[in-house]
C-alpha positions in Angstrom: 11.2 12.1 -5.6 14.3 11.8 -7.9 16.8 9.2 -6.7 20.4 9.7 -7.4 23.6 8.2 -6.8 25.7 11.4 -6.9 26.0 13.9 -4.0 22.4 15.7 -3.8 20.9 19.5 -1.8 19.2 17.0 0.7 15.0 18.3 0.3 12.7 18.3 3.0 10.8 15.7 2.0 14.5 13.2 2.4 14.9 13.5 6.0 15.4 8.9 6.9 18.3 7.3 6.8 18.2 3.7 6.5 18.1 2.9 10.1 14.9 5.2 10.6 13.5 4.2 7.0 14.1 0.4 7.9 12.6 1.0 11.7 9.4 2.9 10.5 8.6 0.0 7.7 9.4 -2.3 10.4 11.9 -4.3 8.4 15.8 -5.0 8.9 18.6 -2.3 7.7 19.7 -5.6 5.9 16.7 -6.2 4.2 16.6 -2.2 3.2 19.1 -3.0 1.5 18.9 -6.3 -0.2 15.9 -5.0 -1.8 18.4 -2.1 -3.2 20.3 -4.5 -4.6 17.2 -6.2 -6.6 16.1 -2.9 -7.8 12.8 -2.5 -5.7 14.1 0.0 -4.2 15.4 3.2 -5.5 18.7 4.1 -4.2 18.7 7.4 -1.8 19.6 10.9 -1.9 23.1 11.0 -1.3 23.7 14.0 1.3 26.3 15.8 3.3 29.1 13.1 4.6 27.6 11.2 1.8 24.7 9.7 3.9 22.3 7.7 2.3 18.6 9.9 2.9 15.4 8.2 1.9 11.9 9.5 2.0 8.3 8.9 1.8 8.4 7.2 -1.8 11.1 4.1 -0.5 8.5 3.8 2.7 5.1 3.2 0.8 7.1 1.4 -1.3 8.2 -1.2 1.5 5.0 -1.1 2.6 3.7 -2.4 -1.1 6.4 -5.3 -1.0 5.6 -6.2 2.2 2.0 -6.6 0.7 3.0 -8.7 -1.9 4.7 -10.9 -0.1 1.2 -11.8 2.2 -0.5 -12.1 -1.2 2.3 -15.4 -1.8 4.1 -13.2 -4.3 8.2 -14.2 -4.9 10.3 -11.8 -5.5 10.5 -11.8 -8.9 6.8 -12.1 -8.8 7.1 -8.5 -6.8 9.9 -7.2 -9.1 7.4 -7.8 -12.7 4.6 -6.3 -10.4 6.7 -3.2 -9.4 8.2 -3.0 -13.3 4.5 -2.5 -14.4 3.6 0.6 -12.2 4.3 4.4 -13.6 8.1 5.3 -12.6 6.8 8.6 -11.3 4.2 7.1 -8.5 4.4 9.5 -5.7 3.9 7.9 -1.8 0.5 8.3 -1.7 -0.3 6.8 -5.0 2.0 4.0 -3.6 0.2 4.1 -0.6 -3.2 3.2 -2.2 -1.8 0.7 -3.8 -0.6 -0.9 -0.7 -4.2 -0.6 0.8 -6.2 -1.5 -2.2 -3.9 -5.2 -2.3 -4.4 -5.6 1.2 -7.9 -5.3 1.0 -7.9 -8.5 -0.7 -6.6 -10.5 2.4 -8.6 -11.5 6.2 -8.2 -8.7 8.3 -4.8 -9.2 10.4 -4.7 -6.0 12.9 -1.2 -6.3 15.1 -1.3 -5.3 18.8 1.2 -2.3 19.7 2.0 0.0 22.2 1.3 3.8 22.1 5.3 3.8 21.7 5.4 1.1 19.0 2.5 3.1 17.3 3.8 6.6 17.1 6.8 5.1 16.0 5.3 3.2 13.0 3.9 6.6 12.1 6.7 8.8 12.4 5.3 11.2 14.7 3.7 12.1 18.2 -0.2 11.3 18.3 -2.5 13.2 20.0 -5.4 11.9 21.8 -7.3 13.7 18.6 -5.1 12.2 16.5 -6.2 8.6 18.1 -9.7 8.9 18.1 -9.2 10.3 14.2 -7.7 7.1 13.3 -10.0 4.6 15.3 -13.0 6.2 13.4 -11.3 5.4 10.5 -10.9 2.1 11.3 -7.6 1.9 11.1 -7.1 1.3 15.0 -8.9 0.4 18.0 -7.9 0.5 21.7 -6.7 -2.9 22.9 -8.3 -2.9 26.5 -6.1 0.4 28.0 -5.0 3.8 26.8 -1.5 2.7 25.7 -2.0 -0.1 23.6 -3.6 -0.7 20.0 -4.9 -3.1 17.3 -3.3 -1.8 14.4 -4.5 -2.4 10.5 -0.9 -2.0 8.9 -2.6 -1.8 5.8 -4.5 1.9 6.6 -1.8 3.2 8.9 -0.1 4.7 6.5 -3.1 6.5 4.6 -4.6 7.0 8.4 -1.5 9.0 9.2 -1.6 11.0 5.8 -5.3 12.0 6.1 -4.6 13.6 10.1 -3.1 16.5 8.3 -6.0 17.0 5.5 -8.4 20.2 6.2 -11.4 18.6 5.9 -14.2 17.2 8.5 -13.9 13.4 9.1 -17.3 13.3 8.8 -16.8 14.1 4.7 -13.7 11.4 5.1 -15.6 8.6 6.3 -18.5 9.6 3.8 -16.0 9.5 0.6 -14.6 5.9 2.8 -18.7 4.6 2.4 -18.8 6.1 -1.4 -15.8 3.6 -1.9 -16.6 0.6 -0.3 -20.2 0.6 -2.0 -18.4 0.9 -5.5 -15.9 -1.5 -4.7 -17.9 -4.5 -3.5 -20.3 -3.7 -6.5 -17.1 -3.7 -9.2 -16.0 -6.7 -7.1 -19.3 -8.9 -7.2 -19.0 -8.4 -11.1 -15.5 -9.4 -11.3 -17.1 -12.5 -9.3 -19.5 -13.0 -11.2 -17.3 -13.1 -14.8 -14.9 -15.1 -13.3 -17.0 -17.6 -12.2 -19.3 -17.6 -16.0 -16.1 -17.0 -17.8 -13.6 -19.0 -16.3 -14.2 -20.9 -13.6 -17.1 -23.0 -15.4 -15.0 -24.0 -18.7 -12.6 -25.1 -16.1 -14.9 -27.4 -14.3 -15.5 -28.9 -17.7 -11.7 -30.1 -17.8 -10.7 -30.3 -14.1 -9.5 -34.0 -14.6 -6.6 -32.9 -16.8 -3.6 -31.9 -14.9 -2.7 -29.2 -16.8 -6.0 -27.5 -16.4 -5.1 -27.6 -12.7 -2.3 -26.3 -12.8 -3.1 -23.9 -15.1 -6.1 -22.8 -12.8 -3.2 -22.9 -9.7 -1.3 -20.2 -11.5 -4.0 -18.2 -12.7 -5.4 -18.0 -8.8 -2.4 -17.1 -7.3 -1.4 -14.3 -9.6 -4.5 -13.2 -10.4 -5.5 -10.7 -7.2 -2.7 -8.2 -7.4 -3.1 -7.8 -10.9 -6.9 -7.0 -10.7 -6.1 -4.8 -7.9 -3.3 -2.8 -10.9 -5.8 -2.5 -13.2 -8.5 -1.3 -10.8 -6.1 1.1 -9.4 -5.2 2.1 -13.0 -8.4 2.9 -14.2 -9.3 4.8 -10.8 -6.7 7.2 -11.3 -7.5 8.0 -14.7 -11.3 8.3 -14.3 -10.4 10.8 -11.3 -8.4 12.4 -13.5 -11.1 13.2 -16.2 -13.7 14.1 -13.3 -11.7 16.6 -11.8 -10.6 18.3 -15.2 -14.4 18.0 -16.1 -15.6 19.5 -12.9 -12.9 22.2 -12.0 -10.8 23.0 -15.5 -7.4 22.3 -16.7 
């Protein structure tokens, strides 16, 4: 979505303003705004009355920084992060960003209403809809039919996959493909960490700069695996669908 300051044919894909953008991400209108001001946020589509509209893009994004900020990131940890990523990252690229950092951190579902729920997602769910998303595992009924434990890190890509015509058994089978290739990329990551780095370390731990150099390097170094792997996902993707169906 192109963000731009001057008065803008309002698309159909532009449709919060910053009261419903800051109520679906769950955040303050003033901190919708604040993150304007720092630049990790695009500023909306300027409508009729010249109303600030946002769309799907400025969600995920909140979403990401909200991400971040669990990970331990400052904000001008986030803003270098955000700097780094392709200006023209649609939501869901966004989006799997968002789930692929928070994949990194203990589960921490949030108990909701069916209200609170619905709202989070931005539209009505069906009973369908519900059971879609619980086999997902992106929620599970909390005891009664009208309240949830919520992963905030799927919700968004839960919601997203509702409306794709395929069978959920082929979306929890893709879902299996990725887990088994994750944890595989992830013990080897483990594993060169550990030969690589964390054992020359060990070898110096009684100089203070060593620790604190091993501090920083911990603390930073998550998200930016999680870039890379994201990076290299796309790309690979890329090439296999130009390989398998042309163009």
């Amino acid at each position: 979505m192109a963000a731009e300051a001057g008065e803008t044919t309002e698309s159909a894909e532009t449709t919060l303003t910053v009261d419903e953008l800051a109520a679906r991400a769950g955040v303050t209108v003033r901190t919708v705004r604040f993150y304007g001001t720092r630049g990790l946020l695009p500023p909306p589509q300027i409508g009729p009355r010249r109303v600030g509209r946002y769309g799907p893009e400025h969600l995920s994004r909140l979403a990401l920084i909200e991400e971040l900020q669990h990970q331990g990131l400052t904000l001008a940890a986030i803003e270098r992060y955000l700097r780094r990523l392709p200006a023209d990252l649609s939501a869901h690229d966004l989006a799997i960003h968002r789930a692929l950092v928070a994949s990194w951190t203990p589960d921490k579902a949030e108990e909701t209403s069916r209200a609170q729920l619905e709202r989070r997602a931005g539209r009505p769910l069906a009973e369908e809809d519900v059971d879609r998303l619980a086999a997902m595992n992106v929620l599970e009924r909390a005891g009664d039919d009208d309240t949830f434990r919520v992963d905030p890190g799927l919700l968004g890509l839960g919601v997203q996959l509702l409306d794709v015509p395929i069978a959920l058994e082929t979306v929890l089978a893709a879902r299996t493909v990725l887990i088994e290739h994750a944890r595989s990329t992830a013990r080897e990551l483990t594993r060169l960490f550990h030969d690589e780095v964390w054992g020359p370390y060990r070898e110096r731990e009684s100089d203070p700069e060593e620790v604190e150099a091993m501090k920083s390097l911990s603390a930073h170094m998550q998200p930016l695996v999680v870039q890379a792997l994201v990076t290299a996902f796309q790309r690979s993707l890329k090439q296999e669908l130009r390989a398998t169906y042309g163009g």
